[in-house]
C-alpha positions in Angstrom: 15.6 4.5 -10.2 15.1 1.3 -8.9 15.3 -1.5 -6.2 17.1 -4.7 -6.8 17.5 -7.2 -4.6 18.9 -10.7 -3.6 18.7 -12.9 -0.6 20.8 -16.6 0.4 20.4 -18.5 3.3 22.3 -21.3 4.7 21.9 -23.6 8.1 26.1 -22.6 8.9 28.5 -25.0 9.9 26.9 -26.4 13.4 23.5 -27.1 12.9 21.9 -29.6 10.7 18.7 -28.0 9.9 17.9 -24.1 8.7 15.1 -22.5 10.6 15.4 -19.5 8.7 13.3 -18.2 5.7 13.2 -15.3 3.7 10.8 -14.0 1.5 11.8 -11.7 -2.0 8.6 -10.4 -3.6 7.9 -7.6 -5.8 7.3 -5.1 -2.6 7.7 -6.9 0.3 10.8 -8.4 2.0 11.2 -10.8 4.6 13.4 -12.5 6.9 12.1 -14.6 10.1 14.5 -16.9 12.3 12.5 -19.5 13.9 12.9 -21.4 17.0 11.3 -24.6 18.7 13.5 -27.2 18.2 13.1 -29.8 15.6 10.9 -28.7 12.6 8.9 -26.3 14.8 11.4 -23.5 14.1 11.1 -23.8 10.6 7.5 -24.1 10.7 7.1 -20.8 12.1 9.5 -19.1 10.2 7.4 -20.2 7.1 4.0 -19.6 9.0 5.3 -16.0 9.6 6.1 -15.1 5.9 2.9 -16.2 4.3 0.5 -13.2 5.6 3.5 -11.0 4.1 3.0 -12.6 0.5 -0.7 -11.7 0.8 0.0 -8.4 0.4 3.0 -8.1 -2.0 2.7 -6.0 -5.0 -0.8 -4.2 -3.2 -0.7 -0.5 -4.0 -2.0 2.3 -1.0 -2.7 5.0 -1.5 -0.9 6.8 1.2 2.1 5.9 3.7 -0.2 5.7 6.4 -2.1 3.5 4.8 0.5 1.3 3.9 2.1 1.1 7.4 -0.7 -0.3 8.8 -1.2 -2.9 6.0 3.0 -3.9 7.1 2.0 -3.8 10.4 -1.6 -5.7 10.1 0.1 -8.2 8.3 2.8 -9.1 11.0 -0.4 -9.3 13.6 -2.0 -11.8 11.3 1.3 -14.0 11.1 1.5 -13.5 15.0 -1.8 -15.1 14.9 -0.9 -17.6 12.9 2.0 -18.9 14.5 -0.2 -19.0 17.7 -2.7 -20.6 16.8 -0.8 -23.8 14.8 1.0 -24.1 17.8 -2.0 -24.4 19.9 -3.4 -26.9 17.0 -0.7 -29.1 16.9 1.6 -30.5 20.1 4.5 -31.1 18.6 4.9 -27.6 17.5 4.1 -26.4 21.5 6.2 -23.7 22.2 7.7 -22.5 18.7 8.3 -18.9 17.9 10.1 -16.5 15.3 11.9 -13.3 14.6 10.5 -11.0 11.9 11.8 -8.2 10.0 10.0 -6.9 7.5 9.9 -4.4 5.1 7.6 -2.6 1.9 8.7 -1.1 -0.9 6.5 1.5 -2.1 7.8 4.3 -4.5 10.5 6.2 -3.2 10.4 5.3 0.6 10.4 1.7 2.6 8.6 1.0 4.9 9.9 -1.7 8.0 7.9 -4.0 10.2 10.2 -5.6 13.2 9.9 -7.9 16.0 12.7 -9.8 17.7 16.8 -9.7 16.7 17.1 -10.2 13.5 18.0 -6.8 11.9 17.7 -4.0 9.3 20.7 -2.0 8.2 21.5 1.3 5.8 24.6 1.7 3.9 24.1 5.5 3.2 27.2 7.5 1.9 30.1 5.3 3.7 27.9 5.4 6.6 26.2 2.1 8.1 23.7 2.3 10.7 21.4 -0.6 12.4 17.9 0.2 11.5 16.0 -1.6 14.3 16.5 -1.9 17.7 16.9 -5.9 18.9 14.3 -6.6 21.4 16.7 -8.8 23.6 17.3 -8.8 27.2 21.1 -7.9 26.8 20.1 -5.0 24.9 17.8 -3.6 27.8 21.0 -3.9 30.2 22.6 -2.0 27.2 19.8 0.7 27.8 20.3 0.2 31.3 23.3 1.6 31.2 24.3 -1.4 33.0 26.7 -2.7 30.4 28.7 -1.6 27.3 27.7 -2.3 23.5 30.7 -4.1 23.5 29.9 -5.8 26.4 26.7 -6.5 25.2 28.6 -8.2 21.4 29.7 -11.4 23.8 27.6 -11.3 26.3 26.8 -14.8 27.3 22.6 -13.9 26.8 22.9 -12.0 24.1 20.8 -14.7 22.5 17.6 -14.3 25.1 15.1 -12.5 23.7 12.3 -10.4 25.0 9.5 -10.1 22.1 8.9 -12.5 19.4 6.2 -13.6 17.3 4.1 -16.8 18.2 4.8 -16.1 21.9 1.9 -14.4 22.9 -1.6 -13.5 21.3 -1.0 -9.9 21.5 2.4 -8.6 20.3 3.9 -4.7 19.9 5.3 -4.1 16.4 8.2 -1.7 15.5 7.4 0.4 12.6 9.1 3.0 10.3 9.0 4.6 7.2 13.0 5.4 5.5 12.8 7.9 2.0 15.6 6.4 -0.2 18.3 8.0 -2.1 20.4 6.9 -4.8 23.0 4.6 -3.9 21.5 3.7 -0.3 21.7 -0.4 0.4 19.6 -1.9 2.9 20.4 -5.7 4.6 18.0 -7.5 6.4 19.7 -10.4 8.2 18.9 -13.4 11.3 21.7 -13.1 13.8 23.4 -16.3 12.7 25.4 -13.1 10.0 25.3 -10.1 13.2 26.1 -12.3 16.2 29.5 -13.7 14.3 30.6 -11.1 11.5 31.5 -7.2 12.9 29.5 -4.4 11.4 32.4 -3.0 10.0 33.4 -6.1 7.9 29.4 -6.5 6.8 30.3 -2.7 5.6 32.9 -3.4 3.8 31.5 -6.6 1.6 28.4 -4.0 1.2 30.6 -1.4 -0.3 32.2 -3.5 -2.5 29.1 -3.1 -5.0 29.5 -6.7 -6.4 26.1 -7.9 -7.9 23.4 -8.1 -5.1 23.4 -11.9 -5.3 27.5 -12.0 -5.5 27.6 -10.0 -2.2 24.8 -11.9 0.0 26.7 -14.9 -0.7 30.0 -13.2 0.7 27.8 -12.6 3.9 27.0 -15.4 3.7 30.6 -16.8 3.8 32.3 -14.6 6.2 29.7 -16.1 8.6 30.6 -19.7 8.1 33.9 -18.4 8.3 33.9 -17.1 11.9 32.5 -20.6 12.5 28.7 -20.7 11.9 27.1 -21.5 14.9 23.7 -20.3 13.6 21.7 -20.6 10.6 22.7 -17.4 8.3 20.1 -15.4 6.2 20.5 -12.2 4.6 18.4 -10.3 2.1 19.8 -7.0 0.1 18.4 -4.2 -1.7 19.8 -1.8 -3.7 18.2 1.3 -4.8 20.4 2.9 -8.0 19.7 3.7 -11.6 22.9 1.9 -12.6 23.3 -1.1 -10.4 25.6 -3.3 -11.5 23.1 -5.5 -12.2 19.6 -6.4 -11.4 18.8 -9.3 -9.2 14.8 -8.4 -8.8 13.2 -5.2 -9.2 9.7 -4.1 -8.3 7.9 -0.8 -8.7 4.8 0.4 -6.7 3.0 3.6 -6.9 4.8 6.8 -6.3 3.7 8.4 -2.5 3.9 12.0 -1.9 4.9 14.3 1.0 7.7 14.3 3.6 9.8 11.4 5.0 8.0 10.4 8.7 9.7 8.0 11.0 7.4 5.7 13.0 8.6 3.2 15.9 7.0 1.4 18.6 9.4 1.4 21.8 9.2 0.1 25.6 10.0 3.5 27.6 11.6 6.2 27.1 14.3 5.5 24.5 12.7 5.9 21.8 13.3 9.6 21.8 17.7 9.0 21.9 16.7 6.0 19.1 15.7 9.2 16.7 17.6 12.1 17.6 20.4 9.6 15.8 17.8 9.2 12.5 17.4 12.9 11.8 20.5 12.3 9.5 17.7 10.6 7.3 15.0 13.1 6.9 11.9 14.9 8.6 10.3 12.7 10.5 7.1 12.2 13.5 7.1 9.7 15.9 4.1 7.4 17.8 4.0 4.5 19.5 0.9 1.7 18.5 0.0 -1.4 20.5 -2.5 -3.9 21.1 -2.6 -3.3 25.4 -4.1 -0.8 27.1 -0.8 0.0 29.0 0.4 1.7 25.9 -1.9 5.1 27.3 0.4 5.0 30.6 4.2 5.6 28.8 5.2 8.5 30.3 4.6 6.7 33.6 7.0 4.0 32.5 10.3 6.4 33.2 9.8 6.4 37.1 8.8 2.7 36.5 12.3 1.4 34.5 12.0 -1.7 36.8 8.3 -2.6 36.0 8.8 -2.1 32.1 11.2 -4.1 32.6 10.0 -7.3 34.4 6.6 -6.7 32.6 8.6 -7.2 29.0 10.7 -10.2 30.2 8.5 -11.7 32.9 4.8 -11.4 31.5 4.3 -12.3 28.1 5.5 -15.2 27.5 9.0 -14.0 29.2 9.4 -17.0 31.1 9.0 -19.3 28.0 12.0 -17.1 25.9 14.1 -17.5 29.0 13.7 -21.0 29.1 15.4 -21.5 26.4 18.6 -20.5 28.1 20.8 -23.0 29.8 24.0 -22.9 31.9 25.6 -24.7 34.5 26.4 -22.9 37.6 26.2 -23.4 41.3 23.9 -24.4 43.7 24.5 -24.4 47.4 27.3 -27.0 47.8 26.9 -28.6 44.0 26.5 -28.3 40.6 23.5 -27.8 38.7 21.8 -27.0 35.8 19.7 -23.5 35.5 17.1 -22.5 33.0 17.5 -18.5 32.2 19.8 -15.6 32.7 22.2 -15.5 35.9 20.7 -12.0 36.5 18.0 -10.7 38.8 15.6 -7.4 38.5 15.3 -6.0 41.9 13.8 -8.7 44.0 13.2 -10.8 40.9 15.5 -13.5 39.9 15.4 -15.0 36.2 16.9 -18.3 36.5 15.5 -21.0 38.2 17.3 -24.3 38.8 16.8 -27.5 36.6 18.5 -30.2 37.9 21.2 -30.1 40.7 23.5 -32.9 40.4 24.9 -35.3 42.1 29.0 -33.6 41.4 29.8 -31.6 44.8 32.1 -28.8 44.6 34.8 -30.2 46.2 35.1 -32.7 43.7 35.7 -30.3 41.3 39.1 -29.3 40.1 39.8 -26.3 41.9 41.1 -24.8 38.3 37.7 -24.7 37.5 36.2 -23.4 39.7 36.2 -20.2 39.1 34.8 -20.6 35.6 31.9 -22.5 37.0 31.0 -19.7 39.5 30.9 -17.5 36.3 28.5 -19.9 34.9 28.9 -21.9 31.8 26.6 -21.6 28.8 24.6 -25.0 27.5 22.9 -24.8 24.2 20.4 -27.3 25.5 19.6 -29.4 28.3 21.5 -32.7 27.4 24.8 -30.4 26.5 24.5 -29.1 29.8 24.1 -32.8 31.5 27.3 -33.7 29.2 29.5 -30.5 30.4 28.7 -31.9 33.7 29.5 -35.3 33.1 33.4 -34.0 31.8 33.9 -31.3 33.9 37.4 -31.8 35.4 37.2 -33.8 38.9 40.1 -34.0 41.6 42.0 -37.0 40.7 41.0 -39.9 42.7 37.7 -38.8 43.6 34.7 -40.9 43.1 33.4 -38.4 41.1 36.7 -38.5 38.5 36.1 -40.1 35.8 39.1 -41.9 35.2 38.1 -44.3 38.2 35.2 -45.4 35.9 35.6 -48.5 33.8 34.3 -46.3 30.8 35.3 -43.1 30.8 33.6 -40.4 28.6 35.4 -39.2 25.8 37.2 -35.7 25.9 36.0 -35.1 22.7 31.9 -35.3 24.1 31.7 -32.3 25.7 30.2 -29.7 23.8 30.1 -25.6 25.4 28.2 -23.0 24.0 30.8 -20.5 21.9 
């Protein structure tokens, strides 16, 4: 038996530059999503991976000692990132996703912070590994909106928890014993936020060689429009693949399959009542805060958890990457955030309010402006502004203007 594996990335069909980066050692696997704008994204993408390499191909001598070499090395890249962004200005402010994972015998071990993702293909069956650590996802939890609510949700994209945000960060962990046939996909949400599970299923089952069938990921992404860079990484455990990409063997490990996550609250417990499929497992919870000791506490406190994990932290900084245009009193404006609110807590705040009052707005659009409109950035939002549809004759419209913007300017988020 054996694990092969493949990875391809590509920056899609929107954005000029890739921010993602994977890593394909002989035990450890990588994929990180950065973010920062400019180069900083890719900088701490890269920054992220290189503790990982440090410890590729190291032998433990038991799972627990391996999990907390996975887990030690994503605090060290936390570090990392931090610290080159408080070296250098122009990388102020970056961040990145990380999913990792260790080979080691018969059983992998996973490292995760952020939305990028882990799957299994098991028997015809294909489950999500990790759990995203995104504010939509907490509504999901919430029971405040659907999972298929939560697939277009206009803030899907906000994350709560990423690496380089904060000095001290919680890490997901797991361990996963592997059978014959199972595939496993790491991926960046530029594949899971355009391509359904069930088609990323169906590519999987295929069984076309490793590097063939990342590329068809690949593909089907850029297909449904790639808005975001795409990365995917696959491994294959089989004694007759249909052919080997990269293999690595480590040191058999001994004893029964355990399970080990790090969760906010209580959902932990629902999160593996649905992995029992995959074997015997325990379950803890490790952190770097001393509010870790007060958990149970956290089920009468659902609202604190949940302003602490948003809010505090560097919460405000992953919010602000979110823009819309909405409304203000009597005009337009831009926001920074998510139109939602936490009890007596809002999470927007407003940029810029314009000079465009609402009655010079079409009346037709009105009502998609009081549902808010997404904005990539801050200039997109400024431009969405500039060619929103005015009443005809206004001063606002800007066909009494000598130079009228072009329709084709105005750029939405999808």
């Amino acid at each position: 038996m054996k694990l092969f594996a493949a990875g391809h990335t590509d920056p899609g069909r929107v954005r000029s530059s890739n921010e993602d980066a994977y890593f394909i050692g002989d035990s450890i696997f990588a994929v990180a999503d950065g973010m920062g704008g400019h180069v900083a994204g890719e900088v701490a993408s890269a920054t992220a991976l290189g503790p990982l390499e440090e410890i590729d191909a190291k032998v433990y001598p038991d799972g627990a000692t391996a999990i907390h070499a996975l887990e030690e090395a994503i605090q060290q890249a936390n570090v990392e990132v931090v610290t080159k962004a408080q070296d250098r200005p122009e990388y102020e402010g970056m961040g990145t996703t990380l999913t990792a994972l260790m080979f080691e015998g018969q059983r992998i071990h996973f490292a995760h912070v952020g939305d990028s993702r882990a799957y299994l293909l098991r028997e015809g069956q294909f489950n999500q590994l990790t759990r995203d650590h995104t504010f939509v996802q907490q509504l999901v939890e919430e029971g405040r909106i659907s999972e298929e609510e939560a697939a277009v949700h206009p803030r899907r994209s906000v994350i709560t928890r990423a690496i380089g945000v904060t000095e001290q960060i919680d890490v997901d962990v797991m361990t996963l014993d592997l059978e014959q046939g199972d595939q496993l996909l790491l991926c960046s949400d530029g594949l899971t936020g355009v391509v359904a599970d069930e088609e990323i299923a169906g590519i999987l089952s295929d069984l076309d060689q490793p590097a063939r069938t990342v590329e068809r990921l690949v593909q089907a992404a850029n297909h449904a429009g790639g808005p975001d860079n795409i990365t995917a990484v696959l491994l294959r455990w089989d004694e007759t693949p249909t052919g080997p990409d990269r293999s690595g063997t480590t040191a058999d490990m001994s004893g029964p399959a355990i399970l080990v996550h790090t969760r906010q609250g209580e959902n932990a417990e629902a999160w593996v009542q649905g992995m029992r499929r995959f074997g015997s497992f325990t379950s803890r919870r490790r952190g770097t805060g001393p509010h870790h000791h007060r958990r149970r506490l956290l089920v009468i406190l659902v609202s604190i958890v949940i302003v602490g994990s948003v809010l505090v932290g560097g919460g405000r900084w992953l919010l602000g990457r979110s823009w819309y245009v909405g409304i203000e009193g009597d005009r337009v404006a831009i926001f920074q955030g998510v139109d939602a609110s936490i009890g007596p807590i809002e999470l927007h705040w407003v940029v810029e309010q314009s000079d465009l009052a609402l009655d010079q707005v079409a009346p037709f659009f009105l009502d998609r402006l009081e549902s808010t409109i997404a904005a990539p950035s801050l200039t997109d939002a400024r431009r969405i502004i500039e060619t929103m549809p005015r009443v005809a004759g206004s001063a606002a419209d800007p066909a009494q203007t000598e130079e009228p913007s072009p329709a084709g300017d105005a750029t939405t988020s999808p």
